[in-house]
C-alpha distance (Angstrom), angle and dihedral (degrees) to the residues before:
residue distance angle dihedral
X1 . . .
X2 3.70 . .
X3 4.18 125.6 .
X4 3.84 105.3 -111.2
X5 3.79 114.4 -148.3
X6 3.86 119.9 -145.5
X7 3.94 115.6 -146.0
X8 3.82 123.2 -163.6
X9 3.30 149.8 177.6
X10 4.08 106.2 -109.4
X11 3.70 104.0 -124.4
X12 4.28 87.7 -163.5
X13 3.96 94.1 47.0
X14 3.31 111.8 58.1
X15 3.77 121.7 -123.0
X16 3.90 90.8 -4.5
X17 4.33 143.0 127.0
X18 3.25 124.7 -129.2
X19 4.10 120.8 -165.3
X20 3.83 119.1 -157.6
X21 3.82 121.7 -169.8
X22 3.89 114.7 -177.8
X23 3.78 94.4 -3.5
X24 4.12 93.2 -57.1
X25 3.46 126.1 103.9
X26 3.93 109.6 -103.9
X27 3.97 107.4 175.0
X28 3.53 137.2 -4.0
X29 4.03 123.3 -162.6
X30 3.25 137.2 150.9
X31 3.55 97.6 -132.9
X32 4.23 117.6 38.3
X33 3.87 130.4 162.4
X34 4.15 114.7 -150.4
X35 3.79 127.8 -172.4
X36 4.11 130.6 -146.0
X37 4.33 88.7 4.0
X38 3.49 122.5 172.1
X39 3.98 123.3 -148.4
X40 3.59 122.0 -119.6
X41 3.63 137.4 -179.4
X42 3.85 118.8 178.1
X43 3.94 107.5 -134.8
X44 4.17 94.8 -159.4
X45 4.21 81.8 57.0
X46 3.40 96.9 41.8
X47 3.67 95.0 50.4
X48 3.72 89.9 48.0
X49 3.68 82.3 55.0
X50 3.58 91.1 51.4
X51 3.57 93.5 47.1
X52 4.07 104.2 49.3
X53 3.67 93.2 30.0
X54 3.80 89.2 -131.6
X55 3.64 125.6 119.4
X56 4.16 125.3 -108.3
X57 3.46 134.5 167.6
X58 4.11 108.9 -93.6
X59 3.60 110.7 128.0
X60 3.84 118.4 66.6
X61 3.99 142.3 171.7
X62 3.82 99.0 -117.9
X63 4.02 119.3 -158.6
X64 4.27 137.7 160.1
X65 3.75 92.0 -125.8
X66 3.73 137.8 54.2
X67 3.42 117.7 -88.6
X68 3.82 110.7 -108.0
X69 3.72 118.1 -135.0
X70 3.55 116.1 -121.8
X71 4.60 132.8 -156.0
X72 3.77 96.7 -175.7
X73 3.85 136.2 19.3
X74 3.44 144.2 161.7
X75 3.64 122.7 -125.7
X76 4.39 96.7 -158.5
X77 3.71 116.6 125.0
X78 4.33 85.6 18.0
X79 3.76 122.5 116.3
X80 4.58 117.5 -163.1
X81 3.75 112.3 -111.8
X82 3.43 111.4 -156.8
X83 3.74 132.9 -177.3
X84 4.10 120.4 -159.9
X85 4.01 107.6 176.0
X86 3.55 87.6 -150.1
X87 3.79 102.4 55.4
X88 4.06 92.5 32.2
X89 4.13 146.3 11.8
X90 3.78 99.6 -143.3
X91 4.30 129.3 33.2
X92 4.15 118.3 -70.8
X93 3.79 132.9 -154.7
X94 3.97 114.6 171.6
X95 3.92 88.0 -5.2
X96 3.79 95.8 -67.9
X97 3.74 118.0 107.7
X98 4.18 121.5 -108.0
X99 3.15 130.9 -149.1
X100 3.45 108.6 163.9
X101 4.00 145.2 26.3
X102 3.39 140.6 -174.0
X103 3.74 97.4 -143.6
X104 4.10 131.2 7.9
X105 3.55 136.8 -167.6
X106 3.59 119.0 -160.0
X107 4.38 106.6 -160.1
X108 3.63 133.0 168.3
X109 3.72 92.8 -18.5
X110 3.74 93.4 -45.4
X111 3.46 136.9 105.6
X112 3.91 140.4 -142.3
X113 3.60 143.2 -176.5
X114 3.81 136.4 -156.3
């Protein structure tokens, strides 16, 4: 059984990543590339969400190895996935729902698959 690390958008730093392995915090960047991730979006948090109207971390970019920091990239042949609680439960790109990718980079507090 492989360690999955979760990757998310820190809601308290700006435009930047953090990486959790094991429930601690293992990396933060504001830049990362992952390979062979998996989308998920917790539905307890996102109700929460939902309910308070006040952001917390429950949706995440979920891979088997660390997330390697990145300088320069190039965004051809990558489409933005986005995820809005309030428009949809689970992560979007061109209005259909995604659930996995075989390669992600996460930019300036964006992300995009391949």
């Amino acid at each position: 059984m492989n360690a999955k690390f979760y990757t998310y958008r820190n809601l308290n730093r700006g435009l930047e990543f953090s990486t959790k392995h094991r429930g601690k915090v293992v990396q933060r960047s504001d830049s990362l590339r992952l390979t062979n991730v998996t989308f998920q979006v917790s539905q307890a948090g996102r109700l929460r969400c939902l309910e308070n109207r006040k952001r917390n971390v429950h949706a995440f970019v979920v891979s088997e190895n660390i997330p390697e920091n990145i300088v320069t990239y190039d965004l051809t042949g990558f489409k933005e996935v986005k995820y809005n609680p309030y428009k949809a439960s689970s992560f979007v790109s061109d209005y259909r729902k995604i659930i996995r990718a075989d390669e992600v980079l996460l930019v300036n507090g964006k992300c995009y698959a391949r």
